[in-house]
N, C-alpha and C positions, 0 to 999 in steps of 0.2 A: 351593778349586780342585776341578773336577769330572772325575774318572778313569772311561770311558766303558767298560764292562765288553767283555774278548775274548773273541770265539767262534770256534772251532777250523772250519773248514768241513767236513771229515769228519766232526767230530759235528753239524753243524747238516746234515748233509745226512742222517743215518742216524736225526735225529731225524723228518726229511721224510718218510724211507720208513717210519719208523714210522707217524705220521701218515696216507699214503695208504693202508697196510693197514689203518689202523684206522677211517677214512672215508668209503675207496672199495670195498676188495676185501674186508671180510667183512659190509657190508651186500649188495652185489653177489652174493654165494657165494649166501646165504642167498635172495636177491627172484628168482636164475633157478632154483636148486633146492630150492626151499621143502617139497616134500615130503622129500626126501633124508634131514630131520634130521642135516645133518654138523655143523651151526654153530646149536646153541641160544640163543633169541631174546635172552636177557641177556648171554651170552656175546658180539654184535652191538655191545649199548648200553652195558654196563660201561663199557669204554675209554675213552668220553664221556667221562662223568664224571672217571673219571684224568687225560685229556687237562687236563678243564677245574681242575679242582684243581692239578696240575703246574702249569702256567702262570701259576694265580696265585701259585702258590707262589714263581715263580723270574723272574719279569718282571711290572714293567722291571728293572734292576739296575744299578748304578749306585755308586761311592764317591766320596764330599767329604772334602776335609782344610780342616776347619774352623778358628777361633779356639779353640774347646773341646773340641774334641774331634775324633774319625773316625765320620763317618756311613756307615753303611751302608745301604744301600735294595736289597733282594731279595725282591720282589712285593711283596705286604703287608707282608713284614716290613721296619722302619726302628727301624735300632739305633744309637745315641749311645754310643760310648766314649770319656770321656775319656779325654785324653790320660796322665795320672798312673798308669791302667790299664793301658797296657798295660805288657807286658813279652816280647813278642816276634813277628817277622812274620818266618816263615818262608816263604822261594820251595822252591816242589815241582812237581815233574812227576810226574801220574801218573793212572792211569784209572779210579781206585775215585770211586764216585759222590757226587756233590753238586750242590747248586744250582747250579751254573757250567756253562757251555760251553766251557768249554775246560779243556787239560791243563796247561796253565801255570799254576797258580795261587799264591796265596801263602796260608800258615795265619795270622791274628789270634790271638794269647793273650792272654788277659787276665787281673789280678790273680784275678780269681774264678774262674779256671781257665774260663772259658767261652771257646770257639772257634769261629771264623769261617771259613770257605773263600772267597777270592774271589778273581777271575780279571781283573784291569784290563790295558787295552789298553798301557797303556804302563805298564810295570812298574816299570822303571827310575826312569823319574821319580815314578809312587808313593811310590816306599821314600826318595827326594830328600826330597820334601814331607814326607813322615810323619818322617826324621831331624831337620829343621828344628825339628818341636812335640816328639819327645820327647828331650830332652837325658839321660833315664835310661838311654837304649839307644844300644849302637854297634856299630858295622859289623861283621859277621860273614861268613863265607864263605857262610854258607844264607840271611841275609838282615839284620835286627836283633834284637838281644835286649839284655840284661841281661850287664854285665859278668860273668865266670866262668861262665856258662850255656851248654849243648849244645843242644842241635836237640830239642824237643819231640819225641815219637815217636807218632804219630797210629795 
């Protein structure tokens, strides 16, 4: 089943106005006061580049609850965790950065200690489908884990 990632609209909109300063208003600064030197021509074009890196970095995005495992897809990146891996899916609210658009997210742990951030529209029934494949984990107040286990601390 396919959990279609949440975007907060006050970040998707703060991301806009990043966006328009960085591909209207300091090419603009710069093409009417070109002698001025306020806004150095890399300083212009840099942000491109980030722009275009970010993006592929973080879309599309997207999570499956597979037969084998939890796929994640975030830009390029597509990761397969089985299921035997993991050992805990932490729900968090908060605004330190990551691949995600929104503040709702949930942490992935994995046996290798490796962690995932991501944000699916419907949460609730995420963490449904994900208890269905892992019978190792059970319901906890922050989300699932690992019998006798706390809340990972990121």
């Amino acid at each position: 089943m396919r959990f279609a990632t949440k975007f907060d609209r006050w970040l998707t909109v703060a991301m806009g106005l990043a966006a328009f300063v960085t591909f209207v208003c300091l090419p603009a600064i710069r093409l009417l006061w070109p002698n001025a030197g306020v806004i150095p021509l890399p300083v212009v074009f840099l942000p491109w580049a980030i722009w275009i890196f970010v993006l592929a970095s973080t879309l599309p995005q997207y999570y499956e609850v597979r037969d084998d495992g939890l796929f994640l897809r975030q830009g390029i990146r597509k990761t397969l965790i089985p299921w035997p891996s993991l050992v805990e899916l932490q729900t968090m609210t908060d605004f330190r950065s990551a691949g995600v658009f929104s503040t709702d997210r949930i942490l992935v742990v994995t046996r290798e200690a490796a962690q995932f951030i991501i944000a699916p529209a419907d949460r609730q029934g995420f963490l449904e489908q994900v208890a269905r494949h892992t019978p190792q984990l059970e319901q906890k107040s922050f989300g699932l884990a690992l019998p006798l286990s706390s809340p990972t601390a990121i």
